[in-house]
KEKOLNU-822726 format. One line per 10 residues: number of its first residue (from 0); for each residue x, y, z of C-alpha. Coordinates in steps of 0.02 Angstrom, whole numbers, plus 50000, padded with zeros to 5 digits. Layout:
<rs>
NUM> X,Y,Z  ... .
</rs>
This chain:
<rs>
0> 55001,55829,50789  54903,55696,50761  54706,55661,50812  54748,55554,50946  54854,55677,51028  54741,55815,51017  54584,55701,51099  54708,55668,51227  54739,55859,51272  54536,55892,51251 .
10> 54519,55754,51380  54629,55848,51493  54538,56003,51502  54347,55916,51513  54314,55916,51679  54170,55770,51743  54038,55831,51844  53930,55675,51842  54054,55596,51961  54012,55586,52130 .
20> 54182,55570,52190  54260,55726,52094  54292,55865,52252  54327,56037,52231  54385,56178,52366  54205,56254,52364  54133,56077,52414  54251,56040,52541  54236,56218,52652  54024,56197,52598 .
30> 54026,56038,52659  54109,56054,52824  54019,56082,52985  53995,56264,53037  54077,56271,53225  53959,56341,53371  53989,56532,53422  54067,56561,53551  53982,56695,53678  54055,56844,53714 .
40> 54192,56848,53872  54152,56962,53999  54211,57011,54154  54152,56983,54332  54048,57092,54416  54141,57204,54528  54105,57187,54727  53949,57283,54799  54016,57399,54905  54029,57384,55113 .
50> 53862,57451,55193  53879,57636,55240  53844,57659,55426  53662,57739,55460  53686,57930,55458  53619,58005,55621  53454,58118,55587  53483,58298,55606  53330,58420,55687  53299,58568,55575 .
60> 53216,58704,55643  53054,58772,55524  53135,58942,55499  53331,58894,55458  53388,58754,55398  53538,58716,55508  53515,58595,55619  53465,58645,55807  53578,58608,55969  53459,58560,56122 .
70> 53464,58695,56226  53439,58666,56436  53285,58746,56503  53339,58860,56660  53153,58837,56702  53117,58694,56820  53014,58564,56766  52882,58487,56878  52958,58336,56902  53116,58425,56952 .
80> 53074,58551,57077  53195,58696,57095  53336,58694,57217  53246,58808,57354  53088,58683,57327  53174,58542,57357  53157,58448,57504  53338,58451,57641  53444,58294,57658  53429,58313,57827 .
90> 53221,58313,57845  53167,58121,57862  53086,58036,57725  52931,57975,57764  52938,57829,57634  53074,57725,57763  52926,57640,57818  52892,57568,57640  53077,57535,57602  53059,57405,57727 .
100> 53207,57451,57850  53185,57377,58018  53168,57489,58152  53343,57474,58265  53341,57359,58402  53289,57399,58574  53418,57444,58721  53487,57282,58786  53465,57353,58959  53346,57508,59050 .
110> 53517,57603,59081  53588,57601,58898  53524,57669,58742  53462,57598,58547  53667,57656,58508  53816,57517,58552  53890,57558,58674  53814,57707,58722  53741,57767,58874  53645,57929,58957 .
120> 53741,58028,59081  53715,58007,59268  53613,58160,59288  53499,58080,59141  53487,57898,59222  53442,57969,59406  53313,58082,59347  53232,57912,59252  53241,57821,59447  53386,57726,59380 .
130> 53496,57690,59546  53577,57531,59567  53640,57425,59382  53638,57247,59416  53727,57107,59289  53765,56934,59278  53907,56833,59355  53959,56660,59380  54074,56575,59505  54232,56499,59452 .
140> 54257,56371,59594  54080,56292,59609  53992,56386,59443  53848,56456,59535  53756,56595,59447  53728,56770,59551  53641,56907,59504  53753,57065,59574  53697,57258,59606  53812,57383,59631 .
150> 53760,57582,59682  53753,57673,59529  53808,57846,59629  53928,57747,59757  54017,57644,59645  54040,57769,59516  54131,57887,59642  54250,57790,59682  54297,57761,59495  54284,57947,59488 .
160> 54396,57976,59637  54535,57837,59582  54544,57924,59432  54566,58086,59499  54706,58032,59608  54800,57942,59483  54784,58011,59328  54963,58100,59316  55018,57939,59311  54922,57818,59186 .
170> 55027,57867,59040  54881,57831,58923  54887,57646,58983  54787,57558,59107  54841,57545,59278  54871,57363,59351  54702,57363,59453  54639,57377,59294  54720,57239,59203  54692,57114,59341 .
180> 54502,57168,59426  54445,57133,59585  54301,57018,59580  54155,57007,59690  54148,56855,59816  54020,56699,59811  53894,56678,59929  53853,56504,59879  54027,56431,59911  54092,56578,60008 .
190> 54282,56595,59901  54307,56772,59904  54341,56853,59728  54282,56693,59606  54141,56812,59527  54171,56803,59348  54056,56914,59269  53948,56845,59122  53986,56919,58957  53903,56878,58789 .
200> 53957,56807,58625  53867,56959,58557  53961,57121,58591  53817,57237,58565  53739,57138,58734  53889,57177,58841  53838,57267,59000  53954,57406,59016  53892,57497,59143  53900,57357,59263 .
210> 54082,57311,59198  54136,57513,59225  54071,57514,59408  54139,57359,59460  54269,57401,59381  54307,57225,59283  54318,57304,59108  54496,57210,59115  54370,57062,59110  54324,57093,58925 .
220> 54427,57036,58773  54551,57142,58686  54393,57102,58532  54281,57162,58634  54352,57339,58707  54408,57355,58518  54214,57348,58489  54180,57484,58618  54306,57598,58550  54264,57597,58382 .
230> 54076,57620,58422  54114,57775,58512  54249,57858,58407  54400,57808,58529  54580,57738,58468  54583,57556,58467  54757,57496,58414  54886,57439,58520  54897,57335,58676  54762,57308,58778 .
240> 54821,57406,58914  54834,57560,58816  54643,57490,58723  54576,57454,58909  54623,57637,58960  54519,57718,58830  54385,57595,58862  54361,57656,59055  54393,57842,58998  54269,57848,58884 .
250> 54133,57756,59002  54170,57873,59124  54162,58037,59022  53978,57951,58935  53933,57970,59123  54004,58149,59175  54039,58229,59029  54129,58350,59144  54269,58325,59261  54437,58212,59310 .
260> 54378,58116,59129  54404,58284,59021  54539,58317,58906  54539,58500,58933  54567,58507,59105  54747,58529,59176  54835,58398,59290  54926,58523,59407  55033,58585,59281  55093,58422,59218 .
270> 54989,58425,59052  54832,58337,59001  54732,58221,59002  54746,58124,58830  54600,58060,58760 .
</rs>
């Protein structure tokens, strides 16, 4: 081989580090740029958990440890006198005053009482000098206004004596003399039997008395002997025939509790006397 040859195969194998351009494998990883670490991937937090409901405080007694049950004193306490202390239901209280009730309303007339529609017996008005019951009427033909007095012990005897007669036959209903009254005459005009009798709006004004011994109850509204029944514990459904009959019964039994008007007494055999 000749010289040329051989200079050719040592110029192979020299290897030029003067030029900037020559790149080896080392240069090329050294010179590329270093990527940023990543951070670490964690998970996310779990959820807190859901608030626990505030545990109720238990009592422990100083000498155990289990927690005490409230036990219910036998003894009474001051503020809750014992049952023999305490004061009966039926004793009035003497704070009605400051409650502020009002008192109840006076009688509507000297013969009656503070109760609707109920009255003292006869023996119990002529002791008090209560004789004669007077009331209001007004004439249908020429509309005069009359005061009229009837005889508390009169009148009420014959009421007493019609009823006597006829009771075996009222059937618990009101007999037509009933139904259809017999009113007073007018002095002004002179018509005989125009006397209407005055009744109020207000049922607890109604002069019953006066009604009974006239006897014009059959005057009054089938409202208004409903009213009179129910304030004295007396049926008052139906017709008011059978409402009208009560009505007078019970008027005339507030006045003698005794008598033709009791439910106890016999009618010849033929029963009793409903009430």
């Amino acid at each position: 081989m000749g010289m040329d040859g051989q200079a050719a195969m040592v110029r192979r194998d020299v290897v030029v580090v003067d030029d900037p351009l020559a790149l080896t494998l080392g240069s090329i990883y050294a010179a590329a740029p270093t990527p940023p670490r990543r951070p670490p991937r964690t998970s996310p937090p779990p959820p807190p958990p859901p608030p626990s409901s505030p545990t109720r405080a238990t009592r422990h007694r100083l000498d155990n440890s289990a927690p005490s049950k409230r036990r219910r004193s036998s003894e009474p306490r001051p503020d809750n006198p014992a049952p023999s202390q305490r004061r009966p239901s039926s004793e009035p209280r003497s704070d009605n005053v400051a409650d502020g009730a009002p008192p109840p309303p006076p009688p509507p007339f000297p013969w009656a009482t503070d109760r609707p529609a109920r009255h003292d017996t006869m023996e119990s008005l002529l002791r008090r000098g209560i004789t004669s019951v007077e009331g209001e009427a007004r004439c249908k033909r020429c509309n005069c206004r009359a005061t009229v007095a009837f005889d508390l012990e009169a009148k009420f005897r014959e009421v007493r004596e019609y009823v006597a007669a006829n009771r075996h036959s009222f059937n618990d209903r009101a007999p037509y003399a009933w139904m259809n009254p017999v009113l007073p005459d007018c002095e002004a005009c002179g018509q005989d039997g125009c006397l209407w009798p005055a009744i109020p709006a207000e049922k607890g004004q109604i002069n019953w008395i006066f009604l009974l011994l006239g006897q014009m109850l059959g005057c009054c509204t089938l409202e208004q002997l409903k009213y009179f029944c129910k304030n004295t514990g007396r049926h008052r459904t139906g017709a008011k025939n059978r409402v009208l009959y009560y009505a007078y019964l019970e008027m005339c039994k507030q006045l003698q509790p005794h008598g033709p008007f009791d439910d106890t007494v016999p009618v010849n055999g033929n029963g009793f006397l409903h009430a």
